[in-house]
C-alpha positions as CSV (number, residue, x, y, z in Angstrom):
1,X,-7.2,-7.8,-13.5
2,X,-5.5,-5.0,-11.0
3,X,-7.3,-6.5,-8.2
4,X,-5.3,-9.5,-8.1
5,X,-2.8,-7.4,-6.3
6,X,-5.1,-6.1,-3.7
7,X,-3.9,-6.8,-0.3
8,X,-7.3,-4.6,1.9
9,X,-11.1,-4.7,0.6
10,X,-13.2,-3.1,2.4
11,X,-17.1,-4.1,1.1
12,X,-18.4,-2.7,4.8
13,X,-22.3,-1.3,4.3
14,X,-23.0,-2.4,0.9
15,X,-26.0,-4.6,0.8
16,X,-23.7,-7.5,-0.2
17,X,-25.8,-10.4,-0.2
18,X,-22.9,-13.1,-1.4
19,X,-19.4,-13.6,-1.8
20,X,-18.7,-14.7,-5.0
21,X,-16.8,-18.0,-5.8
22,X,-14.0,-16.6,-7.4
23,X,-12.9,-14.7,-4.4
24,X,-10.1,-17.1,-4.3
25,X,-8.4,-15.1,-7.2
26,X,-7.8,-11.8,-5.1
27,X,-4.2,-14.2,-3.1
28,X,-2.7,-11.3,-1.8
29,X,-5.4,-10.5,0.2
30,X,-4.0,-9.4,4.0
31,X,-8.1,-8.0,5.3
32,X,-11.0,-8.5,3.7
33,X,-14.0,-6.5,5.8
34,X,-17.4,-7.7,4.6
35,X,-19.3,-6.6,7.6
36,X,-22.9,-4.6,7.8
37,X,-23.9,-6.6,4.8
38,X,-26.6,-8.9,3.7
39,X,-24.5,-12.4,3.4
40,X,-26.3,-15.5,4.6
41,X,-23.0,-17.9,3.6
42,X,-19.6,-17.8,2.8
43,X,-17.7,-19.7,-0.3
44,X,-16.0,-22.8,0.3
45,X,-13.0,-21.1,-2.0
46,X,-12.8,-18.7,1.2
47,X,-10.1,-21.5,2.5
48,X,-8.2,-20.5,-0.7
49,X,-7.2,-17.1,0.9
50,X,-3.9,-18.0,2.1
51,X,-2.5,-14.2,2.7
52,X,-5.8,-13.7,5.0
53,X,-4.9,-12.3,8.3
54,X,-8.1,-10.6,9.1
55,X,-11.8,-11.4,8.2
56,X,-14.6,-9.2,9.2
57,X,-17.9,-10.9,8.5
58,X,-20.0,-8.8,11.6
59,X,-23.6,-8.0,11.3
60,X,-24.9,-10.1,8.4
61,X,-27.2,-13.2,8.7
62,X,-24.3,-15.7,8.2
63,X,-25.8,-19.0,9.8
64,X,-22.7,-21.5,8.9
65,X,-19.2,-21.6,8.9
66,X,-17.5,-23.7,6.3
67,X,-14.9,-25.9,7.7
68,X,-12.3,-24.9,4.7
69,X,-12.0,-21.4,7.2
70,X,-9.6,-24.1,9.2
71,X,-7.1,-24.2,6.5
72,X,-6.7,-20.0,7.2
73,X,-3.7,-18.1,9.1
74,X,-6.3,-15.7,10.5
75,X,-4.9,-13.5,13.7
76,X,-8.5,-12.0,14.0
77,X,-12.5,-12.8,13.1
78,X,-15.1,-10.9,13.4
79,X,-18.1,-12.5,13.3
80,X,-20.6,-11.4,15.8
81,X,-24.6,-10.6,15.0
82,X,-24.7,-13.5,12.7
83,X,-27.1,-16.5,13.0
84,X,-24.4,-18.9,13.2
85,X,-23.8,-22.4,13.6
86,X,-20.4,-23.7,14.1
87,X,-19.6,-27.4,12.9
88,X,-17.8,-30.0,15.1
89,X,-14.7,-29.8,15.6
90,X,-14.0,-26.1,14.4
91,X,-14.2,-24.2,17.4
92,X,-11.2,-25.5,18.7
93,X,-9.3,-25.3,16.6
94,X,-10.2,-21.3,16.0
95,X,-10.3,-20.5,19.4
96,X,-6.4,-21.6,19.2
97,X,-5.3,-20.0,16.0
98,X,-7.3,-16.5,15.9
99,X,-8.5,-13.5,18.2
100,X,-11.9,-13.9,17.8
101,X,-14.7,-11.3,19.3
102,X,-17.2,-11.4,21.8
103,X,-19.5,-14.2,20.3
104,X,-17.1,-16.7,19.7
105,X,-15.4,-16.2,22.7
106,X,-18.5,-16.9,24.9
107,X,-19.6,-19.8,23.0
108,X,-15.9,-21.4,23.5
109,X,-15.6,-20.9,26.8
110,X,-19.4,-22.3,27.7
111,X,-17.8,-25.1,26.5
């Protein structure tokens, strides 16, 4: 499968409603921009993106996290307009690895 060497997806304004499991496959993945979408949750197999610099999940109705996101060597998220929880323990340690956009950056420094 040719995709295996993609290294920038953009799925922006699609009507995506999930992220499928096997998204893990595509390793060489640098950006991946699912934003303006319909996604309620993300795959754990999204900590299997090693490559993953940036992540662009804004505007869908995301509501959690999953702490496998920790494992990442993201420089930026984008996450904003989602519905979202985040679970113990995580926002540190994104707040200290990532750029991260106006909603994280209020809820970390409420904190």
């Amino acid at each position: 499968m040719i995709l295996i060497f993609c290294r920038y997806l953009n799925l922006g304004l699609n009507r995506i409603s999930e992220v499928p499991e096997n998204i893990d496959n595509l390793t060489k993945l640098e950006e991946l921009i699912l934003s303006n979408n319909h996604i309620v949750s993300l795959p754990l197999t999204i900590g299997n993106l090693k490559s993953l610099k940036l992540l662009a999940l804004a505007s869908n109705r995301i509501t959690f996290i999953p702490p496998e996101i920790q494992s990442l060597t993201l420089k930026t998220l984008k996450i904003h307009n989602n519905p979202i929880s985040i679970p113990l323990g995580i926002d540190s340690i994104l707040s200290s690895k990532i750029s991260i956009d106006g909603f994280f950056k209020k809820v970390f420094q409420d904190k």
